[in-house]
C-alpha positions as MATLAB code, in Angstrom:
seq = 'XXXXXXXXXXXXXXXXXXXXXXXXXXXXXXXXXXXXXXXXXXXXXXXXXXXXXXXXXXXXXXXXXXXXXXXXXXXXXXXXXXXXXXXXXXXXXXXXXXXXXXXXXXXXXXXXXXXXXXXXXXXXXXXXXXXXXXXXXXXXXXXXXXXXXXXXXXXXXXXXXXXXXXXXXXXXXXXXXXXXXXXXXXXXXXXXXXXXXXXXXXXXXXXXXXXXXXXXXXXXXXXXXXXXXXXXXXXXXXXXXXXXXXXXXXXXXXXXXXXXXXXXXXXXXXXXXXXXXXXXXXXXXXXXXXXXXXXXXXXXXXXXXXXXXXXXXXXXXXXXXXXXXXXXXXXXXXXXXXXXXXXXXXXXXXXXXXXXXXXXXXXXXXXXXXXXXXXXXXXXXXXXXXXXXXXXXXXXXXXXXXXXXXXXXXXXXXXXXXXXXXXXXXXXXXXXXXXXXXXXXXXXXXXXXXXXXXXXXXXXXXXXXXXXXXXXXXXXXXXXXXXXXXXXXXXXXXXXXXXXXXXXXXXXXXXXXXXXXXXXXXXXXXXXXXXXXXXXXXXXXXXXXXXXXXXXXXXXXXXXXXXXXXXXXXXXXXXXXXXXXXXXXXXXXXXXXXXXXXXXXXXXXXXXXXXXXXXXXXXXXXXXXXXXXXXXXXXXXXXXXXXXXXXXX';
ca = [
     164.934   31.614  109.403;
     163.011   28.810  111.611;
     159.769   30.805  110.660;
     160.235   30.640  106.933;
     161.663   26.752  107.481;
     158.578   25.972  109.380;
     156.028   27.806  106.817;
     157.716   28.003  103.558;
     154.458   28.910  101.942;
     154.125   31.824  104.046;
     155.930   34.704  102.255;
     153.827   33.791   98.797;
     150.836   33.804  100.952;
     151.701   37.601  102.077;
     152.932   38.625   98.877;
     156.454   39.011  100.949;
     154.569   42.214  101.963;
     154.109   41.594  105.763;
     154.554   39.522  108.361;
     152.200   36.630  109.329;
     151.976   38.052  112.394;
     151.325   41.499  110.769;
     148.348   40.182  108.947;
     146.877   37.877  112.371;
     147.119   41.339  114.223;
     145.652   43.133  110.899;
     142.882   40.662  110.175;
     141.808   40.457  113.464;
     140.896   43.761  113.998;
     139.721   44.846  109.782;
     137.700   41.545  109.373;
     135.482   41.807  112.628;
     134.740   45.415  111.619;
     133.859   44.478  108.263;
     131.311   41.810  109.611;
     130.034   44.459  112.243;
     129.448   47.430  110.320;
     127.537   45.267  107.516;
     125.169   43.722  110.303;
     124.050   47.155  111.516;
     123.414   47.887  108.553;
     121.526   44.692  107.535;
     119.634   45.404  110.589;
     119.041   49.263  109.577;
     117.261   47.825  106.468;
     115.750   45.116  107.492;
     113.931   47.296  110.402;
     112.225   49.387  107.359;
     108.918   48.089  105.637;
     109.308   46.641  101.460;
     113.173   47.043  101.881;
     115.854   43.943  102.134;
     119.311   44.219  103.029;
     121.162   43.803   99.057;
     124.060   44.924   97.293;
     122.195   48.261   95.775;
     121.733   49.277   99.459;
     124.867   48.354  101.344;
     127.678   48.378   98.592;
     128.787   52.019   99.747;
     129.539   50.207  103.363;
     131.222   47.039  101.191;
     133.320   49.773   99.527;
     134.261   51.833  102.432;
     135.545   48.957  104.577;
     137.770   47.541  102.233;
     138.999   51.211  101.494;
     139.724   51.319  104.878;
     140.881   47.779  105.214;
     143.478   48.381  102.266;
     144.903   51.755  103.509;
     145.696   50.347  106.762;
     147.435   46.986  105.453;
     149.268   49.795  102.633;
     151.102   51.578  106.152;
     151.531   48.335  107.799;
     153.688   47.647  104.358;
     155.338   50.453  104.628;
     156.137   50.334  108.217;
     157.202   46.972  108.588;
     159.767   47.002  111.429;
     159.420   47.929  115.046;
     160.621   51.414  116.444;
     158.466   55.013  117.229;
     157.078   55.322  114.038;
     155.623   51.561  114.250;
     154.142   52.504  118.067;
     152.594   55.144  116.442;
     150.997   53.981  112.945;
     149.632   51.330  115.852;
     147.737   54.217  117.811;
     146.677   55.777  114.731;
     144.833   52.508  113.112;
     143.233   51.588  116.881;
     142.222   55.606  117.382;
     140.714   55.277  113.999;
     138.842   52.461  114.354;
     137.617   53.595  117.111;
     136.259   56.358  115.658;
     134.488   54.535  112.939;
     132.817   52.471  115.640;
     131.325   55.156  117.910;
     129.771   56.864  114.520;
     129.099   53.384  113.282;
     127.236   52.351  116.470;
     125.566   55.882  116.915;
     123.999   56.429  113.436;
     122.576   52.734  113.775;
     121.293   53.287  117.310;
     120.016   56.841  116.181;
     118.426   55.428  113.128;
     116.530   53.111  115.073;
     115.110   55.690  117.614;
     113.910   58.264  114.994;
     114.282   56.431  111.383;
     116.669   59.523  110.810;
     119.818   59.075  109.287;
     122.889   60.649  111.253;
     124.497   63.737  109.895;
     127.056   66.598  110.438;
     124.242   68.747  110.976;
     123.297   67.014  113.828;
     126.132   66.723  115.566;
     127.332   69.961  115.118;
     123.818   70.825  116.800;
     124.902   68.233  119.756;
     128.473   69.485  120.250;
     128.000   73.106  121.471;
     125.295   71.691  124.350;
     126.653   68.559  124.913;
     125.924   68.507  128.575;
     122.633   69.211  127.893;
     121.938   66.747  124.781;
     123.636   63.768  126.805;
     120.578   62.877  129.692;
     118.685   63.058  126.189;
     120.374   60.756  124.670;
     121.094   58.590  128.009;
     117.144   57.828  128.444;
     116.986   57.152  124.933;
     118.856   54.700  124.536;
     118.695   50.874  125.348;
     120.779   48.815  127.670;
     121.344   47.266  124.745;
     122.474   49.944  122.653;
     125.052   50.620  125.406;
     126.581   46.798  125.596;
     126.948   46.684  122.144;
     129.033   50.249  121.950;
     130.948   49.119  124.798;
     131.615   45.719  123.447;
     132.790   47.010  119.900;
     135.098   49.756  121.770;
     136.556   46.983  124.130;
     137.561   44.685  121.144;
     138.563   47.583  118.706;
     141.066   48.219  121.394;
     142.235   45.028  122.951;
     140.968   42.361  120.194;
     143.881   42.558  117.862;
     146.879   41.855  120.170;
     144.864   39.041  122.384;
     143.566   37.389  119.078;
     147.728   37.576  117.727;
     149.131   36.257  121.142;
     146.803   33.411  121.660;
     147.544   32.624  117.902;
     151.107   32.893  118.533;
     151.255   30.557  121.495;
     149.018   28.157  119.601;
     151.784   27.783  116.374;
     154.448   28.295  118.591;
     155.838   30.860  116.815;
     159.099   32.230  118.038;
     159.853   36.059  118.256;
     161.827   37.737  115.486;
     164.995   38.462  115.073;
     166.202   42.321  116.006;
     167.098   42.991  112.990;
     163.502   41.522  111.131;
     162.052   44.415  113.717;
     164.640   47.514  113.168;
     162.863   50.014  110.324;
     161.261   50.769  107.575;
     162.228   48.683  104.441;
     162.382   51.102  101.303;
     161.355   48.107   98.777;
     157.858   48.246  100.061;
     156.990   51.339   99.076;
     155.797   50.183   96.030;
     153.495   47.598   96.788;
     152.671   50.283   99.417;
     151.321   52.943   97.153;
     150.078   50.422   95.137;
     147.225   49.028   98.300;
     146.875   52.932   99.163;
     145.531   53.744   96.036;
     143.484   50.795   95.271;
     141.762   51.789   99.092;
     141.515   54.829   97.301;
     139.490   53.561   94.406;
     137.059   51.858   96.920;
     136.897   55.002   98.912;
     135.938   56.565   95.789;
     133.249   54.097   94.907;
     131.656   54.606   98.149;
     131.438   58.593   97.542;
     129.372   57.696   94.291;
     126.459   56.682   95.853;
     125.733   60.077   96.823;
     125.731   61.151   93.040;
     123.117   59.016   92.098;
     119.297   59.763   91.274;
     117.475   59.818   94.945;
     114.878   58.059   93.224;
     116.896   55.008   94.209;
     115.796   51.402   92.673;
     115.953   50.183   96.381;
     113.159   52.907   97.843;
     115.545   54.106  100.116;
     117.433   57.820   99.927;
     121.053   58.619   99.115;
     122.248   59.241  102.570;
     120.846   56.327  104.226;
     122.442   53.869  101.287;
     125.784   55.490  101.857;
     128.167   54.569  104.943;
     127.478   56.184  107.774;
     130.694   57.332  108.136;
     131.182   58.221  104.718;
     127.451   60.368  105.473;
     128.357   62.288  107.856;
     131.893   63.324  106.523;
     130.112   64.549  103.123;
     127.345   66.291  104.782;
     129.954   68.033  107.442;
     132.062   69.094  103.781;
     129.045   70.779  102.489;
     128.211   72.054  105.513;
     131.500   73.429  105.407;
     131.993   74.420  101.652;
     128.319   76.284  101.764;
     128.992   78.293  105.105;
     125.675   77.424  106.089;
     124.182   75.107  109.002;
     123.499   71.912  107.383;
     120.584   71.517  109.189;
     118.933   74.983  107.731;
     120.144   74.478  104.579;
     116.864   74.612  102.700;
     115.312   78.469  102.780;
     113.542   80.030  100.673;
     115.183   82.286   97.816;
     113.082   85.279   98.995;
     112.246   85.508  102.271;
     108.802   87.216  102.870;
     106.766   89.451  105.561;
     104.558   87.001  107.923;
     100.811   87.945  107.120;
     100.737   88.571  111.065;
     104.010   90.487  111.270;
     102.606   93.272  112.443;
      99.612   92.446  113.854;
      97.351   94.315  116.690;
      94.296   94.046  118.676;
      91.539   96.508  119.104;
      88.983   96.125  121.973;
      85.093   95.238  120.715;
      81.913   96.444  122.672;
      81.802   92.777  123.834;
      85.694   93.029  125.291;
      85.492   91.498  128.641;
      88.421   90.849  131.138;
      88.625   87.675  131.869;
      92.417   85.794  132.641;
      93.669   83.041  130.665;
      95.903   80.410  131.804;
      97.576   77.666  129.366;
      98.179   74.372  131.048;
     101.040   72.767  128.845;
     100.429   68.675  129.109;
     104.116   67.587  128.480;
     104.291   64.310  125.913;
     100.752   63.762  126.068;
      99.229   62.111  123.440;
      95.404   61.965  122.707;
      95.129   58.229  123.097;
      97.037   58.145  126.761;
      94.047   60.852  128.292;
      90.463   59.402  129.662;
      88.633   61.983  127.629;
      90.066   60.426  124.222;
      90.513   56.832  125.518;
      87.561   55.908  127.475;
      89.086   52.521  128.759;
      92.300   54.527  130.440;
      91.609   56.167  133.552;
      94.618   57.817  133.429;
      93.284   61.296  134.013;
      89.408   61.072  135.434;
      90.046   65.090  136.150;
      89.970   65.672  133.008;
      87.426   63.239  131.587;
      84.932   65.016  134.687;
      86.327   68.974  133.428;
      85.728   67.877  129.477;
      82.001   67.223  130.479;
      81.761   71.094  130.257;
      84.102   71.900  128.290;
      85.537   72.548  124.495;
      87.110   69.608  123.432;
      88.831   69.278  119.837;
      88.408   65.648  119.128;
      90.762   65.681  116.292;
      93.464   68.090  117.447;
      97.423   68.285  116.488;
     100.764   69.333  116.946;
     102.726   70.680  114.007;
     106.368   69.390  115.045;
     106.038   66.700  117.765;
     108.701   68.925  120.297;
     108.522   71.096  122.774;
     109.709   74.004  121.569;
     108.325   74.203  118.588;
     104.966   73.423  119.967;
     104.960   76.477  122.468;
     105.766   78.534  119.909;
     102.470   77.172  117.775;
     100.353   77.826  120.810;
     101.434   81.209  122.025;
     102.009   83.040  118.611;
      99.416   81.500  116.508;
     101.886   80.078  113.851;
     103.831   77.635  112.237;
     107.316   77.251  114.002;
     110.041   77.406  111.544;
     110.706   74.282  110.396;
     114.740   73.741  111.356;
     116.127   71.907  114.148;
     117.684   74.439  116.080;
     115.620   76.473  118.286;
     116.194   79.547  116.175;
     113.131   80.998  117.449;
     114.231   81.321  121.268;
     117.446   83.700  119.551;
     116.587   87.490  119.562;
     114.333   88.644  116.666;
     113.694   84.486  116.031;
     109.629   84.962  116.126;
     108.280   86.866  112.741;
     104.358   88.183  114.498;
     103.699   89.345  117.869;
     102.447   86.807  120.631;
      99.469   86.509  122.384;
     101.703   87.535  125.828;
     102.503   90.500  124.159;
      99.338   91.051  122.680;
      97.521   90.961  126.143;
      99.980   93.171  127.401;
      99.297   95.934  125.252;
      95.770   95.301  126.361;
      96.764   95.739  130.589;
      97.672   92.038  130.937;
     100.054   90.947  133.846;
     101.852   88.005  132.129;
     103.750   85.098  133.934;
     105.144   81.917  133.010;
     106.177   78.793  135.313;
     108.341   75.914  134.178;
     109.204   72.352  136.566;
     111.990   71.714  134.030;
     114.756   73.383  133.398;
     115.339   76.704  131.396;
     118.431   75.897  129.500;
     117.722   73.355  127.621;
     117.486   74.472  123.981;
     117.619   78.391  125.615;
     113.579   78.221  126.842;
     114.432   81.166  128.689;
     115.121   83.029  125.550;
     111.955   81.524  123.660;
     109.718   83.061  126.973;
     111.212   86.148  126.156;
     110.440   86.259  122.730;
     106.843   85.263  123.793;
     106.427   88.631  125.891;
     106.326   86.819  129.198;
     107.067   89.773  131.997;
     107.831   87.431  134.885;
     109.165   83.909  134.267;
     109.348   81.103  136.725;
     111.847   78.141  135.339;
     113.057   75.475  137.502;
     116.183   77.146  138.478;
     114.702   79.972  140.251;
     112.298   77.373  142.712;
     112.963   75.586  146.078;
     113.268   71.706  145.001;
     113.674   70.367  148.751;
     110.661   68.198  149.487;
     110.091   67.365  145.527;
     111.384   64.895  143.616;
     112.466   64.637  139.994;
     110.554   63.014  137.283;
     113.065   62.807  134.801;
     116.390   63.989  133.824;
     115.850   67.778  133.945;
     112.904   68.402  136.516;
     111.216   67.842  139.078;
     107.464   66.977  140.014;
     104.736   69.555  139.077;
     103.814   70.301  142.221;
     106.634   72.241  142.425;
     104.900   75.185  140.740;
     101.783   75.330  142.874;
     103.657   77.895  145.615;
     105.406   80.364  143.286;
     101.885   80.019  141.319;
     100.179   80.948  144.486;
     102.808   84.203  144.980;
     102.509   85.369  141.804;
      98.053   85.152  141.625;
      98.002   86.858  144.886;
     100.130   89.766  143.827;
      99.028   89.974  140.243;
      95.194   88.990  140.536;
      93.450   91.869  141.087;
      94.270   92.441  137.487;
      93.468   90.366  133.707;
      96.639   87.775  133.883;
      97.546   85.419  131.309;
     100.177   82.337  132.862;
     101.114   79.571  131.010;
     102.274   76.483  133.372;
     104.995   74.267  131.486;
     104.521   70.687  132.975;
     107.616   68.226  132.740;
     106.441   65.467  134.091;
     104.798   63.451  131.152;
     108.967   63.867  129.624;
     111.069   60.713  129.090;
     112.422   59.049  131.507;
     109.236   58.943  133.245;
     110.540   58.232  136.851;
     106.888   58.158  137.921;
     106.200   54.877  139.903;
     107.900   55.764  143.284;
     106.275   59.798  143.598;
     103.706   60.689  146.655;
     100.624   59.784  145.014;
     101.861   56.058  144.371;
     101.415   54.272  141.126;
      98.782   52.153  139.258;
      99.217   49.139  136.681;
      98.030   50.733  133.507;
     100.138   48.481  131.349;
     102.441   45.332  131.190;
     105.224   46.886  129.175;
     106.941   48.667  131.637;
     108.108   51.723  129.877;
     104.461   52.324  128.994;
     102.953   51.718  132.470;
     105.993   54.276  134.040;
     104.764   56.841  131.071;
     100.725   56.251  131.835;
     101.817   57.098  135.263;
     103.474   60.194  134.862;
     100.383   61.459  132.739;
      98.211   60.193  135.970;
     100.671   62.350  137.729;
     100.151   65.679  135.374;
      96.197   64.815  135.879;
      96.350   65.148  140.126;
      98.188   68.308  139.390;
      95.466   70.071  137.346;
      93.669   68.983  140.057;
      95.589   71.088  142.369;
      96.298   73.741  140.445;
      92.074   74.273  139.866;
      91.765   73.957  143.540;
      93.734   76.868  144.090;
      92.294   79.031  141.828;
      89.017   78.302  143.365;
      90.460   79.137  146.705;
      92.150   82.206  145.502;
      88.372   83.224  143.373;
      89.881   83.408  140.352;
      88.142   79.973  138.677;
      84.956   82.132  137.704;
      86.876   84.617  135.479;
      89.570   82.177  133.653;
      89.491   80.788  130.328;
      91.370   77.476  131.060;
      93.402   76.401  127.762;
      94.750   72.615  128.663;
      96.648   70.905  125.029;
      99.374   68.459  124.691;
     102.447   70.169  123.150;
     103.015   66.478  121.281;
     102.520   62.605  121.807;
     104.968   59.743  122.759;
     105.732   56.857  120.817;
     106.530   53.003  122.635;
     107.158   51.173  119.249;
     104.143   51.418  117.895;
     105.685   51.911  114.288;
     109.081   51.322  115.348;
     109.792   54.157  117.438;
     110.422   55.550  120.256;
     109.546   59.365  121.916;
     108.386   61.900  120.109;
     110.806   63.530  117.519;
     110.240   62.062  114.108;
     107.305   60.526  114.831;
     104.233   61.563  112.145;
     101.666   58.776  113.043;
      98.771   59.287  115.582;
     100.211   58.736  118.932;
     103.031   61.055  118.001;
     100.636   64.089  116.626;
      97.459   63.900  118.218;
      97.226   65.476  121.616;
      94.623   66.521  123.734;
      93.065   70.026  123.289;
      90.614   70.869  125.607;
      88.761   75.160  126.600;
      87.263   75.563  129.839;
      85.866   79.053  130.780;
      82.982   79.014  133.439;
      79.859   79.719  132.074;
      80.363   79.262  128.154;
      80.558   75.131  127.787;
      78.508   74.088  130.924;
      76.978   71.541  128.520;
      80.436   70.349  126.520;
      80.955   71.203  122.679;
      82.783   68.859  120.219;
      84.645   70.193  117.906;
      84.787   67.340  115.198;
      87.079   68.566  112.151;
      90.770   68.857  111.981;
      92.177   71.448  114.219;
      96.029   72.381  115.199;
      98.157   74.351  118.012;
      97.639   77.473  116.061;
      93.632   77.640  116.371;
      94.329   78.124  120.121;
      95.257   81.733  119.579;
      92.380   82.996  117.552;
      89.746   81.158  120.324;
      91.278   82.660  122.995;
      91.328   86.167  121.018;
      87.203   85.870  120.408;
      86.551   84.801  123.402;
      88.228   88.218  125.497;
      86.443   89.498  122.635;
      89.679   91.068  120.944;
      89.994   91.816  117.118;
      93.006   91.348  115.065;
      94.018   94.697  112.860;
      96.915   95.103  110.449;
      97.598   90.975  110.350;
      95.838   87.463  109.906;
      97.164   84.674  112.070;
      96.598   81.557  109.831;
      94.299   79.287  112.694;
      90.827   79.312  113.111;
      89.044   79.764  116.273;
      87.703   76.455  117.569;
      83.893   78.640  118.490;
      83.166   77.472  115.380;
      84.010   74.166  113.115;
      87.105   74.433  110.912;
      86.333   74.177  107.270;
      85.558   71.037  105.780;
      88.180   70.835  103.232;
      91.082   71.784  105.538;
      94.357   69.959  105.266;
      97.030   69.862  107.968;
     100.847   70.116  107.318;
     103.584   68.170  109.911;
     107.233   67.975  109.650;
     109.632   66.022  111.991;
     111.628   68.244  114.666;
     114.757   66.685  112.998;
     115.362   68.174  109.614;
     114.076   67.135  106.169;
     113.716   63.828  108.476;
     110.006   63.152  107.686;
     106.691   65.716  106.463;
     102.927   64.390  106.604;
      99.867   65.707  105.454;
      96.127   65.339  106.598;
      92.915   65.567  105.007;
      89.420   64.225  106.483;
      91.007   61.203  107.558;
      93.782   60.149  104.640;
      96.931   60.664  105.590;
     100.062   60.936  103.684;
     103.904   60.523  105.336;
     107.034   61.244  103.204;
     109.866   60.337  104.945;
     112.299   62.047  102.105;
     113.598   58.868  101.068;
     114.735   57.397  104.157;
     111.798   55.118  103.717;
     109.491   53.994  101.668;
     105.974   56.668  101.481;
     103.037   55.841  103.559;
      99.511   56.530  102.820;
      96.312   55.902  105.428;
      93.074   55.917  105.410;
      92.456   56.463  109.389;
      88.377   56.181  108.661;
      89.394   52.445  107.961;
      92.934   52.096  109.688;
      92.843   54.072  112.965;
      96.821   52.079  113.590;
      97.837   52.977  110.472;
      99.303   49.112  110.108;
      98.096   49.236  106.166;
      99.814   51.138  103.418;
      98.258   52.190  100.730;
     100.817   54.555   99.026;
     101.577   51.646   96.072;
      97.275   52.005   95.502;
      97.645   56.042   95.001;
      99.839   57.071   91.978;
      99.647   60.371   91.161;
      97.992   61.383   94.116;
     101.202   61.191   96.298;
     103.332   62.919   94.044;
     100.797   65.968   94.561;
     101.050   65.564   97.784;
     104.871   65.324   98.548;
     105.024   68.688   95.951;
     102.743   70.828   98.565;
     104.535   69.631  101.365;
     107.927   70.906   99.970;
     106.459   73.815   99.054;
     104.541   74.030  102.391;
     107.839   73.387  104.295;
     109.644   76.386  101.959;
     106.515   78.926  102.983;
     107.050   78.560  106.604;
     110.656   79.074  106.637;
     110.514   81.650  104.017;
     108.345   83.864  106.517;
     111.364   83.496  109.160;
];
């Protein structure tokens, strides 16, 4: 053969097991991935405090890729002439690759939004609302993120056979004979099974990682050390072998009776009838408010309605999301500490609600939403709330609004139904809750009616400090026309930010996973004519679930036959309290608070953080390697915290 004249030391090169060709086409495809999956992961590390990319912490990716490498090249051996079965080991090892791209690319990219590793848990959340979850994770991530998917798909695809023809044309090589290409030679089948099970062995040595101790050397946890690929294909196995959603895998043994399961109220001598509206500030955190940031005038509404009113200078969410917040604020409790929504399914909420509370008591009850009702099944959650008439997006006239991110539309949009629905209902006691969406990610904000300001230089910031300008005007409005309608004098006005927003702060983004300030602390403010003409400050540490028990004493309602675990904000919260949080994603991060040290356990996807926010308001120094013992006590209560809560549900 010319080839073999040209290039005797060729075939001892190969091993005689493939063609040079083979291995340029081979090569050029296994070696870039190699390189690619090992720099996101460099990165991954890297990005996390105390931790360097080394061996300890990537050799599960080392030992995947030359699994994969090997078991590939094994085929190739096998199939070493042209024909169908050629065409289609060809698709299978580009389909593949593929494959391990888009996960590679999307648990980096995911990792770097939340500091959550990706598992099968969460995607099989994804999958079943897909259409839903995608504008989520559109605005989420960075142009960026999207080149370098795109990029890696583009070259997984095309790379091998332009890198083998331009290598071709530069030797000159000649094409082979038809015989060289016409089946399968049966004397590579043993060098064949020979590669397949030493990319066997390496597979292997990559599933070990998850075996060892998850008090890992490196300070980092078992499923962020192991391949993302080879993560998510264990966790969807055990997911699989258990029968159980990986992402509720941890329950209690026993599950027990809510203290509040069958709670009641009974009417005092000092029962009066006033309404009560809850004003839901969407994404709002503490620091992005006048009242709480005195150099922001973001929302001078606010800062003038605080001057007489109850304002909870160190309030927080539970779970920074939605959902889970509303579920704090209406029922008075914990939300069950899963990722799924399980709450909004029938029977999901363990204690009765203060909608259906009130209407035991006479209450009209309606709720109004500028966002849409599907996502994560908010229509079922207002149902499980007691809500009698519900308002959601879908039901309301959009012409003349415009939308403020990916899934609704300005607030404004609420003030007519609003309007219907007082005029028919207000001759009555009412309770409404109105669900703002404007304060959500993407924060299309700049170009609305009421122009924009320059709060900021970054620009994702400034379009965010807008939209919670924007939420401001409407509280305006929506004051205004209960004043018009003379309904202000006999409301208790309830106005709280369901979570913050992050803007890399700590090196995230949103609100999910994020357990420092600006994703916990929101805005909690009480304004009822009459009762805090001169303001009150409410200095100690207060939560979502305090709203219900205020609200309760001020109608002047008593609970009977159940305890709600909040305290009502008429008074200060005891000294010696201690908040819980836990990330919306699960077993993702946990925090605890008490005075002003706070502790975050990210369950080993990071090293532990402790603050002391007397001293440290950014929480930019860690103290956890200063406090020993003291943050193995506290990681034990928040496991056992975390098992309470979901026990009750």
């Amino acid at each position: 053969m010319a080839l073999r004249n040209d290039k005797p030391n060729v075939s001892s090169l190969s091993g005689g097991l493939l063609r040079w060709r083979d291995w340029i086409y081979l090569l050029s495809l296994l070696v870039p991935l190699f390189v690619y999956n090992l720099a996101l992961k460099a990165s991954s590390v890297a990005s996390i405090p105390g931790l360097a990319p080394s061996f300890e912490l990537m050799r599960s990716n080392v030992f995947f890729n030359l699994g994969y490498a090997l078991f590939w090249i094994g085929l190739f051996v096998v199939v070493r002439g042209g024909g169908l079965a050629r065409r289609i080991l060809i698709i299978l090892l580009h389909a593949a690759t593929v494959l391990v791209v888009i996960v590679t690319t999307s648990a980096y990219q995911y990792f770097q939004e939340t500091g959550t590793t990706l598992d099968f848990g969460i995607v099989a959340l994804w999958l079943p609302q897909f259409n839903e979850v995608m504008p989520v994770l559109a605005s989420g991530s960075t142009r960026w993120g999207w080149t370098l998917l795109f990029a890696a798909l583009l070259y997984a695809v095309l790379g091998p056979l332009l890198v083998t023809r331009a290598v071709g044309w530069w030797r000159g090589w000649r094409e082979m004979s038809r015989a060289e290409r016409s089946g399968v030679s049966l004397g590579n089948w043993l060098p064949s099974l020979g590669l397949i099970l030493l990319a066997l062995g390496f597979g292997f040595l990559s599933l070990l990682i998850g075996a060892r101790s998850t008090d890992n050397p490196a300070g980092a946890s078992v499923s962020f050390v192991r391949d993302p690929f080879v993560n998510l294909v264990l966790t969807g196995a055990k997911g699989a072998s258990s029968g159980e959603n990986v992402s509720d895998s941890e329950v209690s043994s026993q599950d027990v009776e809510h203290p509040a399961a069958n709670a009641s109220l009974a009417a005092a001598s000092r029962t009066g009838e006033r309404n009560v509206v809850l004003i839901h500030l969407e994404s709002t955190r503490a620091s992005a408010t006048t009242p709480y940031n005195e150099d922001l005038e973001t929302t001078p509404f606010l800062d003038e309605l605080a001057q007489s009113s109850l304002l909870a200078e160190r309030a927080y969410t539970i779970v920074p999301h939605t959902s889970k917040a509303s579920v704090s604020v209406n029922c008075g409790i914990e939300p069950r500490l899963v990722q799924p929504t399980t709450e909004a399914n029938p029977g999901g909420i363990p204690v009765p609600c203060l909608a259906g509370l009130l209407k035991e008591q006479g209450y009209r009850t309606g709720f109004f939403q500028s966002s849409t009702e599907g996502f994560e099944d908010f229509g079922g959650l207002v149902g499980n709330f007691g809500y009698e008439d519900y308002y959601p997006l879908e039901s309301l006239s959009v012409e003349g609004f415009e939308k403020t991110n990916y899934f609704g539309y300005e607030d404004d949009i609420l003030l007519e139904p609003s309007e219907e629905w007082l005029k028919e209902n207000g001759d009555e006691p009412f309770l409404t809750e109105y669900l703002l969406g404007t304060g959500h990610d993407d924060y299309r904000c700049l170009s609305t009616r009421y122009g924009s300001e320059d709060f900021s230089e970054d620009a994702g910031l400034n379009s965010y400090l807008n939209c919670i300008r924007y939420q401001d005007l409407f509280l305006k409005n929506l004051f205004d026309q209960y004043k018009e309608l003379g309904l202000y004098e006999d409301t208790i006005f309830v106005i709280y930010g369901d979570h913050g927003e992050a803007f890399g702060e700590h090196r995230r983004y949103q609100h999910d996973d994020v357990m420092w300030e600006e994703g916990l602390k929101v805005p909690l403010l009480i304004h009822a004519s009459g009762w805090f003409d001169d303001g009150k400050r409410v200095q100690g540490l207060s939560n979502q679930t305090d709203i219900l028990p205020t609200i309760l004493e001020m109608l002047g309602y008593e609970v009977e036959n159940g305890e709600y675990p909040g305290y009502s904000l008429l008074r200060e919260p005891p000294e010696d309290r201690r908040l819980m949080f836990s990330c919306f994603h699960d077993k993702a991060c946990s925090a605890s608070l008490k005075g002003t040290e706070k502790y975050i356990y990210h369950h080993g996807n990071q090293p532990d953080e402790f603050f002391d926010l007397s001293e440290d308001p950014l929480e930019k120094n860690n103290l956890a390697d200063e406090r020993g013992t003291e943050i193995e006590e506290r990681r034990q209560e928040l496991i056992e915290w975390r098992s309470s809560i979901n026990a009750a549900y």
